[in-house]
C-alpha positions in Angstrom: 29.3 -21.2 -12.3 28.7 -22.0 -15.8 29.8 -25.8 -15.2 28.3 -26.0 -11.7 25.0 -25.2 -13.7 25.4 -27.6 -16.2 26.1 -30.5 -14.0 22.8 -29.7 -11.9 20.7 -29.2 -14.6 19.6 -32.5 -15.4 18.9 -33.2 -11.3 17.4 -29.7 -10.4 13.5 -29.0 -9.9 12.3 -26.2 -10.6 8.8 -25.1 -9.5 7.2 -22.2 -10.8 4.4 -20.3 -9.9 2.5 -21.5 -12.7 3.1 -24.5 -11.4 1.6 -23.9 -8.1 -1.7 -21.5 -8.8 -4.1 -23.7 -8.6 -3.1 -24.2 -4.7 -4.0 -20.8 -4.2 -7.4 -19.4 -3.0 -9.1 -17.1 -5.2 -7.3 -13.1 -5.6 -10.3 -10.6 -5.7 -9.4 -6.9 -7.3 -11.4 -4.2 -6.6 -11.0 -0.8 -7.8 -12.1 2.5 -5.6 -12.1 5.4 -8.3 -13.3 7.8 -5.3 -14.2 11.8 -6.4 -11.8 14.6 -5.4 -13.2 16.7 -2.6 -15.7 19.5 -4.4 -13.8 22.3 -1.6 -10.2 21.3 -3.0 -10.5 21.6 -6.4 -9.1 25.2 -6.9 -6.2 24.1 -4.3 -5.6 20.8 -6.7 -5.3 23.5 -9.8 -3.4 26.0 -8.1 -1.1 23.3 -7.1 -0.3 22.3 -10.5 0.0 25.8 -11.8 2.5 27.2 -8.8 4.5 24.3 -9.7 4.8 24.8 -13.9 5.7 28.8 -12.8 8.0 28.0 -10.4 9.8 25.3 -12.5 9.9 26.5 -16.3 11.1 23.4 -17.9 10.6 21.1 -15.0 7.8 22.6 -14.1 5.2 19.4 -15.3 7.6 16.9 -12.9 7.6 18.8 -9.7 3.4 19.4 -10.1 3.3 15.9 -10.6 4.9 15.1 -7.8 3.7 17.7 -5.6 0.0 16.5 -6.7 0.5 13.0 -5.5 1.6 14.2 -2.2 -2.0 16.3 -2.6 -4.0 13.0 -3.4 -2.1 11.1 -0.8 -3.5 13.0 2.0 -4.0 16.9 1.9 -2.3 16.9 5.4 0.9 16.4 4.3 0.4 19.7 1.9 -0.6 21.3 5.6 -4.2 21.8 4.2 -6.7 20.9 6.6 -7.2 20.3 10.3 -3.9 18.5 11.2 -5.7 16.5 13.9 -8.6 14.7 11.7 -7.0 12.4 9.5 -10.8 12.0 7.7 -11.4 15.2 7.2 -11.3 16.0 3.4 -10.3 12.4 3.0 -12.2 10.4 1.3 -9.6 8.2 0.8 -8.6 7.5 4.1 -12.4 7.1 5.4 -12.3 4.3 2.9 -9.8 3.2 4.2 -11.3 2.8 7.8 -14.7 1.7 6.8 -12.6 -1.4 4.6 -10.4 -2.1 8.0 -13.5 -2.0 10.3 -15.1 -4.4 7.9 -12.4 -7.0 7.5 -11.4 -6.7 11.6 -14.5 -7.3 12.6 -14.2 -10.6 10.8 -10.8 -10.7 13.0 -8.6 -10.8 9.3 -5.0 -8.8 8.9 -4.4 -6.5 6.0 -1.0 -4.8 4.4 -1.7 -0.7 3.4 0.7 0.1 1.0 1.6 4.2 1.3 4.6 5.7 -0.1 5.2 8.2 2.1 6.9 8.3 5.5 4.7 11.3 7.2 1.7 9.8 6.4 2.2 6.3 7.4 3.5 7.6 11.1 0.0 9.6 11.4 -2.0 6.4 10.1 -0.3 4.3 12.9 -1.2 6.7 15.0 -4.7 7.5 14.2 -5.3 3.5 13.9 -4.2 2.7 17.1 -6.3 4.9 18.7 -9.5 3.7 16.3 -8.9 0.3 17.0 -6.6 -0.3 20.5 -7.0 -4.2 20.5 -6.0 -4.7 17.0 -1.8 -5.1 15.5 -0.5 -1.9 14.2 3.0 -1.3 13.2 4.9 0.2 10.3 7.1 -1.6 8.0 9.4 0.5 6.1 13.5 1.6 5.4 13.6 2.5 9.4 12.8 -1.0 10.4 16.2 -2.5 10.8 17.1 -5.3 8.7 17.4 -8.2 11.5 13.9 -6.6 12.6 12.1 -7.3 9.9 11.3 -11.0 9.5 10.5 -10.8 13.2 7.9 -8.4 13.0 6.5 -10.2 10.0 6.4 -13.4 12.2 4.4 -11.2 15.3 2.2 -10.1 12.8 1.6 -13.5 11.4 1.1 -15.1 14.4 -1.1 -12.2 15.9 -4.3 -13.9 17.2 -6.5 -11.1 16.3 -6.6 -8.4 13.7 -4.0 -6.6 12.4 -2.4 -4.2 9.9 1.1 -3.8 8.8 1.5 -0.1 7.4 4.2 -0.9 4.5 6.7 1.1 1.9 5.9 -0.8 -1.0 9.8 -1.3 -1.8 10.5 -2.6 1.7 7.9 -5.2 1.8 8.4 -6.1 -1.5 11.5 -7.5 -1.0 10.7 -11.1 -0.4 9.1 -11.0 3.1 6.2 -14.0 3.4 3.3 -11.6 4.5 0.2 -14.4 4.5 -1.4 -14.0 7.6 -2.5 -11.0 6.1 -5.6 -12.1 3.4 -6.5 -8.5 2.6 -3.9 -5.4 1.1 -4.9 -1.8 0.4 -2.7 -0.5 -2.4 -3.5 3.7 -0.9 -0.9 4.9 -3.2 -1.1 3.4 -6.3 2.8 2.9 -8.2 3.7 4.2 -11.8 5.4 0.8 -11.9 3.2 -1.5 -11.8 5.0 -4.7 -11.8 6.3 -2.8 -7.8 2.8 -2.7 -7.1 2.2 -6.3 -7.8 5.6 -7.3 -5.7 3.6 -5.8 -2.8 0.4 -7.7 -3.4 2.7 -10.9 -3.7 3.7 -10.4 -0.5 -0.1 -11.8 0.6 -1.0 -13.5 -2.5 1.7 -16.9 -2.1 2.1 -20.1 -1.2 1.0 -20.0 2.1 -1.8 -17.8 2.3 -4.9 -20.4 3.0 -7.6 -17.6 2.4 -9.1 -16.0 -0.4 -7.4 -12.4 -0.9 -8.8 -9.1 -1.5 -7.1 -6.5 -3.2 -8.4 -3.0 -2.5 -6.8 -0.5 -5.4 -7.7 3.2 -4.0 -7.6 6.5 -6.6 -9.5 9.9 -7.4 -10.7 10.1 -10.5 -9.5 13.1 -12.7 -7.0 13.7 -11.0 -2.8 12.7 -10.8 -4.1 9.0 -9.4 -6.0 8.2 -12.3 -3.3 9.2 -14.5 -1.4 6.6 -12.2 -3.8 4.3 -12.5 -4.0 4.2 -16.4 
């Protein structure tokens, strides 16, 4: 390999993308710090402390993970009506008002949520918001050989659209431009994994100028995230 290289080096182009920016439309981030529901905040603290009891000396890793779960969607913590995905939801009502916006401008958009339970009930709940529009899930259950195809359907989709993504799946160098828009619901720890997933959009290819919409509650596990 070492000689192969050598031999090729002289001949081989290389293009990075430095080298191709400028042929890009404009990326446009917009933070959503968004206040934690008034009515939860004892459930938020009691959260945190059940955890640090439970777990003596892990006790500060399981709250933080069972707070994200919280601040993901308090559904999935089985707090709240389980058939009104905006109730106590800011987040998600954001999330609708953004894809009402952008679909009635008939434009596609990636939501990036980490976990499996929620992004079932958000397929549902948007297909029955908006019945004319692409909804489908992209994550570890969509089979390898499926994967480009659905990205192809969705790119080629005449009307609006959103692809409801793991962030490791779709970060794993699918070309996702027919989507101009991407909603980053759970924000990462990492955030070079978070920027994988925006690159998914934001390449050579996409032809229109991208929005990327970064949703978190303030004082609370997300912001922690977010800094």
């Amino acid at each position: 390999a070492i000689e192969v290289n050598r031999v090729l080096r002289s001949i081989m182009l290389r293009r990075k993308l430095s080298d191709i920016d400028h042929q890009l439309p404009d990326k446009i981030v917009k933070d959503y710090p968004l206040r934690w529901p008034e009515e939860l905040n004892e459930i938020y603290e009691g959260v945190r402390r059940e955890a640090i009891a439970e777990f003596a000396h892990a006790g500060g890793l399981v709250a933080t993970g069972r707070l994200r779960k919280l601040t993901t969607h308090p559904i999935l913590m089985d707090i709240g009506p389980q058939n009104d995905l905006l109730a106590l939801s800011p987040k998600y009502s954001l999330t609708v008002d953004i894809l009402e916006e952008l679909f009635a401008n008939n434009e596609k958009c990636l939501i990036f949520a980490s976990y499996r339970e929620i992004m079932d009930r958000f397929a549902i709940d948007l297909a029955n918001r908006f019945p004319k529009s692409f909804i489908e899930i992209l994550d570890g259950r969509t089979e390898m050989t499926d994967r480009q195809p659905l990205v192809e359907r969705f790119n080629n989709f005449e009307g609006s659209g959103v692809l409801i993504c793991n962030p490791i799946v779709a970060g794993a160098g699918l070309n996702i431009t027919g989507a101009n828009h991407v909603i980053h619901y759970n924000l990462e720890w990492n955030p070079a994994k978070e920027d994988q997933a925006t690159f998914r959009v934001y390449r050579n290819g996409q032809l229109k100028e991208t929005f990327i919409h970064r949703l978190f509650y303030v004082s609370t596990i997300d912001e922690v995230i977010d800094e």
